[in-house]
N, C-alpha and C positions, 0 to 999 in steps of 0.2 A: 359757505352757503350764505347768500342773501336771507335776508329777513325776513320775512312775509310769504317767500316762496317756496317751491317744493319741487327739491330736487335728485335724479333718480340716481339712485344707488350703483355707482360704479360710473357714472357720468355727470359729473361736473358742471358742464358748459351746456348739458342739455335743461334748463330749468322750463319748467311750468307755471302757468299763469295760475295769481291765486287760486286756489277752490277747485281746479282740474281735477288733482286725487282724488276728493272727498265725493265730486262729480261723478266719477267715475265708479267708483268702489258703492255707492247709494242706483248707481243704476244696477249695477251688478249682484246688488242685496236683494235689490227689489225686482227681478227678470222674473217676470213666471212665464212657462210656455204648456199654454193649451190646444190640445188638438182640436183644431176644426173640421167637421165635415161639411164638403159641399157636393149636392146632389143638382144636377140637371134636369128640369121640366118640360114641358112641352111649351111654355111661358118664357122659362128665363130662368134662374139659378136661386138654390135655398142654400143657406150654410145653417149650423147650430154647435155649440160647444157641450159636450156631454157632460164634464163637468162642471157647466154653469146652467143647469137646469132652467129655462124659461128665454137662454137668450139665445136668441133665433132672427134672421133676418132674410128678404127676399130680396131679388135685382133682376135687371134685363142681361145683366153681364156679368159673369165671373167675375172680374174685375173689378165691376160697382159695388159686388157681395163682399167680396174680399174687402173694400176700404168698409162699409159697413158695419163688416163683423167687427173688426179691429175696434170702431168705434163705441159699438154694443157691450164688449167686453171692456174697455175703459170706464164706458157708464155704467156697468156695474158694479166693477170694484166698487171705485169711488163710491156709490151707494150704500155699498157694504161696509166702507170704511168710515164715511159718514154716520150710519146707522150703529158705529161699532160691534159689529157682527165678524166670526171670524171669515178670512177670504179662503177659499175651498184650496186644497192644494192640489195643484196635477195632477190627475193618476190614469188618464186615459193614455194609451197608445194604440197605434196604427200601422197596420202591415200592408204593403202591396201581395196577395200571392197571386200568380200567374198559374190557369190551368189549360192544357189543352183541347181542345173539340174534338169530339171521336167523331 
């Protein structure tokens, strides 16, 4: 094994560039997945995360809601983690059921 590198267990000749593991394994620490809901308006699209109570966003498009939210939920970890407050852990989920019309 090279010095400074890291390299994977039963392969050899596959090495990685400094810091990829540690890269890797700090995203994988730190994943959280919150359910978002998004509701369609007569306007244009709302999302909000139940578990982040207050953060909510509107758009013309699904699409522009969806990069939004993502964005809303970064600002407020980061706020929270700034503020050192703890960060909520997931506990929402979401089912599709499907019923028929009599």
């Amino acid at each position: 094994m090279k010095a400074g590198r890291v390299t994977l267990p039963g392969h050899p000749n596959d090495d990685l560039p400094p810091g990829t593991l540690n890269s890797v394994l700090k995203q994988a620490v730190e994943s959280m997945n919150y359910v978002v809901v998004y509701e369609k308006s007569a306007t244009g699209w709302a999302a909000y995360v139940s578990d982040l109570p207050g953060v909510v966003t509107t758009g013309p498009s699904r699409s522009e809601v969806r990069s939004l939210i993502q964005q809303a939920i970064e600002f407020h970890l980061d706020g929270l983690k700034e503020d050192r407050l703890p960060i909520p852990e997931p506990s929402a989920e979401a089912e599709i059921i499907s019923v028929s019309q009599r």
